[in-house]
N, C-alpha and C positions, 0 to 999 in steps of 0.2 A: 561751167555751170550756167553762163547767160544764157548759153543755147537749149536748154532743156527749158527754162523762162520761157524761150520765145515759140519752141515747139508747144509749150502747154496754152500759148494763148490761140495758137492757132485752134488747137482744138477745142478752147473756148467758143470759138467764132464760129468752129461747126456746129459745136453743142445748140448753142443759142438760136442760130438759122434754122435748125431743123424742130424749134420747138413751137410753133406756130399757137398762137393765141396766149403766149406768156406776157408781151407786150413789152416795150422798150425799156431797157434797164436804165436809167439817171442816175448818173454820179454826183449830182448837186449837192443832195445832204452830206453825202459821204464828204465829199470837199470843206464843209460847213461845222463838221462832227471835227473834221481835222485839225479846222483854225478855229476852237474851243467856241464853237456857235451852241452844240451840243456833246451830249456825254453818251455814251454806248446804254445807261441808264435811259435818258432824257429823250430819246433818239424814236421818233411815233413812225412808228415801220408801215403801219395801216394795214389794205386789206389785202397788199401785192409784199405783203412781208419776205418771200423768198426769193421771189424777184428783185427785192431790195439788198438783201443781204450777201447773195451772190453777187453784184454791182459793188457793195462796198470790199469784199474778198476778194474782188478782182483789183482795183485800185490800190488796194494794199502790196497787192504781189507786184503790180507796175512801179511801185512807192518803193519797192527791196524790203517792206515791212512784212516777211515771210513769218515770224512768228503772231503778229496780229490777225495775216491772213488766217494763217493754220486755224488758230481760234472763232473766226468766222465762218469757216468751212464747215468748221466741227458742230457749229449751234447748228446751221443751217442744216446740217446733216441730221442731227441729230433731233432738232423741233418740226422739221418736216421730214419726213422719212418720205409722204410718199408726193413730195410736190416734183417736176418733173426735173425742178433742178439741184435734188438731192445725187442724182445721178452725177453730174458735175462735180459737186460738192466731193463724193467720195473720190473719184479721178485727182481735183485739186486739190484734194489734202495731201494727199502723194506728190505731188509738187511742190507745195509747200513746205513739206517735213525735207525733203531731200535737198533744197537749197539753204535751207538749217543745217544742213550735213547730217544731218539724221535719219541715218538712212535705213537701220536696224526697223524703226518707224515706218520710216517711207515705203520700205518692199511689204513689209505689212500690209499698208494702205493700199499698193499697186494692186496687190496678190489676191485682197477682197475685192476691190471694181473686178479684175479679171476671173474670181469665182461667182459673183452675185452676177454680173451683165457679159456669159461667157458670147453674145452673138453682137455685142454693141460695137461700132465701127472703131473705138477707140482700144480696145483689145491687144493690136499688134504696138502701141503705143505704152500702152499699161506694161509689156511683158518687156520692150525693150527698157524701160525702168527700173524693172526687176533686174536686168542682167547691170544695168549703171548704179544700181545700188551694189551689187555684189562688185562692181568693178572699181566703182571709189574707194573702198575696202581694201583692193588687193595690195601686198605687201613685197619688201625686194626680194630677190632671188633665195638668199638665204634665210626667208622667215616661211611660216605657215603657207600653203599654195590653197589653201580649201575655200578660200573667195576666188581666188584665180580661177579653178576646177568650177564653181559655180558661176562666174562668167559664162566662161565656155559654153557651158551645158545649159544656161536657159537662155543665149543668144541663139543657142544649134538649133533649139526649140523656136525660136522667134520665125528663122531662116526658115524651118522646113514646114511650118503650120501657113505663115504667110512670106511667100518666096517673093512675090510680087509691091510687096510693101515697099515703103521706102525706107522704112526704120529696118528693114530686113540688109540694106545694102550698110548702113550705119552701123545693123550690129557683126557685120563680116570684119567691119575694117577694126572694130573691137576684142573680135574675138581673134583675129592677128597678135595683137597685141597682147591678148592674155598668152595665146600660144607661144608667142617669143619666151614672156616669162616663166611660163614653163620648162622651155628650151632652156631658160638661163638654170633653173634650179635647178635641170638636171646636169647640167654641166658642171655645178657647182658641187653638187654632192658625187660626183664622178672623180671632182679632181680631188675632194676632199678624202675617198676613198685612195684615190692615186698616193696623194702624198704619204698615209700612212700605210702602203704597201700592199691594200687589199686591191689587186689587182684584177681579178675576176670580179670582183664585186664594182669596180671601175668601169672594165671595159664593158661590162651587162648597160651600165647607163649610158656611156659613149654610144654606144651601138644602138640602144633605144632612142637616144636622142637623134642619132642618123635618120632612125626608121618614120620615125614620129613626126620631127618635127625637120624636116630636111632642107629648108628654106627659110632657118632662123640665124642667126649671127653669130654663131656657135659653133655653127657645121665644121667649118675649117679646123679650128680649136681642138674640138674631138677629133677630127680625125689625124691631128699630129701628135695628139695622145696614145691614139689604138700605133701609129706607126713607130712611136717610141716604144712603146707595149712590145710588138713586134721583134724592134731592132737587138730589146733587151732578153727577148726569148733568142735570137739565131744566135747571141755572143754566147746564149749558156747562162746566164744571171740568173733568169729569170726561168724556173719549168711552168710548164700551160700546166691553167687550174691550181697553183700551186700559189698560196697569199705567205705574204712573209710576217703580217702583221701578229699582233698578240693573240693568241687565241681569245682572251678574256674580253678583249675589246669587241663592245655589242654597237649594232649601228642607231643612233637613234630615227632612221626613218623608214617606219615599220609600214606604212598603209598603200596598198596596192591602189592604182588606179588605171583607169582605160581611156584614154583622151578621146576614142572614139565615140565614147560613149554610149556603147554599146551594152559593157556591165561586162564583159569576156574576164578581164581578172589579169589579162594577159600584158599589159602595158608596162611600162615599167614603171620601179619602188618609187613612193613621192616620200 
């Protein structure tokens, strides 16, 4: 989490540089408001009020006081709408909410800067937030994959809108990782079909998981499964296509997905 901190200040520093005639932001009062000189009440913001209030929003988030900042963001956002550094304001509150671990909040936040200012520099910044919001989320192998899936799917979005980014190279080594875990779940609901006999319904995810994900920590795993599969069809155990399991027994993992993201249908069962 510190390092999304430290990416959000940077683009602080661009925000700021590129606002010409905003004038220098002072932390002095903010420091002064801190060691009870004054009260957020008490606090004469004068005639650079946004300019101030973004300086104390920032000192906060440097401070780890992310829910004070949030708060500050949000006035600032919200009592100037059109000062130039409401635009900030909405960016930082997405920073501030997501190192609260609030991240339900946070991609909100992201998801309005990246609809309201779709051509502002910080855009490829905004949407890799989107994708670390859905990726702090995600959960292990055998739970829910639908933050994983959205992982994947709005870092693929980050990659292919801005290839050249650098948060684009960031959200690659991310979306590895989400893909591993998908690798894992499928491997898990493969063996979990294995064990109780549904064999076809097995080997469909073994073999999906080859197809898909063929460079995940898995690979080996599955394929000493399909080769048991196999061994247990040449002795005669086992006939192809043929489940031993109960017929009554329903699987519970109904929802198709496409890792390519394409929308095809064709992937395999999540």
């Amino acid at each position: 989490m510190r390092i999304v901190n430290t990416l959000g200040a940077v683009v602080l520093v661009m925000a700021l540089g590129s606002m010409s005639g905003c004038g220098q932001i002072s932390l002095g009062t903010t420091v002064n408001k801190w060691l009870g000189l004054q009260s957020d009440t008490e606090l004469d913001l004068g005639s650079d009020a946004p300019s101030s209030l973004a300086g104390q929003a920032q000192a906060r988030m440097e401070a780890d006081d992310y829910k004070g900042a949030a708060t500050l963001w949000q006035q600032l956002k919200d009592q100037y709408p059109y000062s130039r550094f409401a635009v900030l304001a909405e960016l930082k509150l997405g920073d501030a909410l997501y190192l609260q671990e609030k991240y339900v909040e946070a991609l909100a936040a992201y998801e309005d800067f990246e609809r309201l200012h779709p051509d502002n520099e910080a855009v490829p910044y905004s949407i890799y937030q989107q994708g670390m919001c859905h990726y702090m989320r995600m959960q292990g192998i055998d739970r829910d994959q639908t933050p994983t899936i959205q992982t994947i799917q709005t870092l693929a979005r980050l990659v292919e809108m801005y290839p050249s980014s650098q948060y684009a190279a960031m959200g690659q080594a991310r979306i590895a990782e989400a893909q591993n875990n998908l690798a894992g779940h499928e491997f898990y609901v493969g063996e979990f079909y294995y064990k109780r006999q549904d064999y076809e319904a097995a080997i469909n995810r073994f073999m999906g998981l080859l197809q898909y994900y063929p460079d995940s920590g898995y690979h080996q795993r599955a394929l000493n499964y399909i080769a048991d599969y196999k061994q247990l069809v040449a002795d005669g155990k086992v006939t192809p296509g043929e489940n031993q399991r109960d017929d009554m027994f329903d699987s519970p993992f109904l929802q198709d997905f496409d890792p390519s993201g394409t929308g095809s249908g064709n992937g395999p069962m999540i």
